[in-house]
Every structure is written in C-alpha cells, then in structure tokens.
C-alpha positions in Angstrom: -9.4 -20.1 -1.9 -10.3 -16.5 -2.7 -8.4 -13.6 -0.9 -10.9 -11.2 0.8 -11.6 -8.2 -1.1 -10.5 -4.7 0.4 -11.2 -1.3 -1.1 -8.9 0.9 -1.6 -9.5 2.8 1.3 -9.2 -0.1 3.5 -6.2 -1.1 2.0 -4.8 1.7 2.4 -5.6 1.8 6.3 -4.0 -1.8 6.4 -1.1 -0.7 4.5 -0.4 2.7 7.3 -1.1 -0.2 9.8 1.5 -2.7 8.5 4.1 -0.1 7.9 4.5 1.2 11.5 7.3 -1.2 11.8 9.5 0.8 9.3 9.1 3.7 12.1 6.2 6.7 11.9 4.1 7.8 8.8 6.3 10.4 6.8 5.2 13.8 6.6 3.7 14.5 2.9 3.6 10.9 2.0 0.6 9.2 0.0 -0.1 6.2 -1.3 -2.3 5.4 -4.3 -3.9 2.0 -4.9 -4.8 0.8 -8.4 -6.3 -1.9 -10.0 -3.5 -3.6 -12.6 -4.6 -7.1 -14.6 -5.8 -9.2 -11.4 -4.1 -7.6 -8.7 -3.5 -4.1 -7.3 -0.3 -2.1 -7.3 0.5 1.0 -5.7 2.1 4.5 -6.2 4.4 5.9 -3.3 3.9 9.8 -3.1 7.0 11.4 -1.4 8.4 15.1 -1.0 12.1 14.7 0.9 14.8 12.5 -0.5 15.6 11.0 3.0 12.1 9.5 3.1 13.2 6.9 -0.1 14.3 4.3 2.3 10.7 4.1 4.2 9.5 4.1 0.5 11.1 0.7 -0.4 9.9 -0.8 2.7 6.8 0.3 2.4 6.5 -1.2 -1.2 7.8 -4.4 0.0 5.1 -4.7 2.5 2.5 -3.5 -0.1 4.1 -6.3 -2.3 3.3 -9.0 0.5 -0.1 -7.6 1.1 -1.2 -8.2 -2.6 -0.6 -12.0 -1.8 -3.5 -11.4 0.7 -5.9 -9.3 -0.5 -8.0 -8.3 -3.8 -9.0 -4.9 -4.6 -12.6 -4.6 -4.4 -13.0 -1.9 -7.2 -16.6 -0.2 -7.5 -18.8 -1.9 -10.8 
C-alpha cells in the first residue's frame, strides 16, 4: 500500500506536531526536509548546545515519520 504523500510544508507541521512530546519548540531551531533516493530526510538547524538532546529526539521521530509518509516534491 502507498504512504500518503505530504509536502514539505506539511511535513514539517506534522513533524512540530509529533515533537511536542520532547517538551516546547526550541528557540532558533529549523528543520529542512529533502528528497533523498525514495524517501525524505531531514536537516536539524540549532543555535545553543543544550538544545542537541531535543535534536536527537526530534530525528528519531522524523525517522519514524518517513515510515509513514512520502514527500510529495513539486514536478
């Protein structure tokens, strides 16, 4: 069966979404979403040291996520 596509955008709303249970957004984080062979991966944009441990959780859950969703990239 075909995951449900998600553009980045949206991903990234789901991803904000899924991570409230490592605690509140940080201040001056980002996340990018790119396309890599048939997946998507992502790049965690951080400014304080301290913040590193949100950062691992938050690529787990991105990790999980990727098992449920395609990146619907524009043709």
């Amino acid at each position: 069966m075909p995951k449900p596509k998600k553009t980045a955008a949206e991903l990234q709303k789901i991803i904000r979404e899924a991570a409230a249970i490592a605690g509140p957004w940080p201040k001056n984080m980002s996340v990018i979403i790119y396309s890599l062979d048939d997946s998507w991966r992502v790049i965690v944009s951080y400014s304080d040291p301290a913040q590193t441990p949100f950062r691992d959780r938050l690529m787990e859950i991105c990790r999980g996520l990727a098992h449920f969703y395609d990146l619907d990239e524009p043709a």
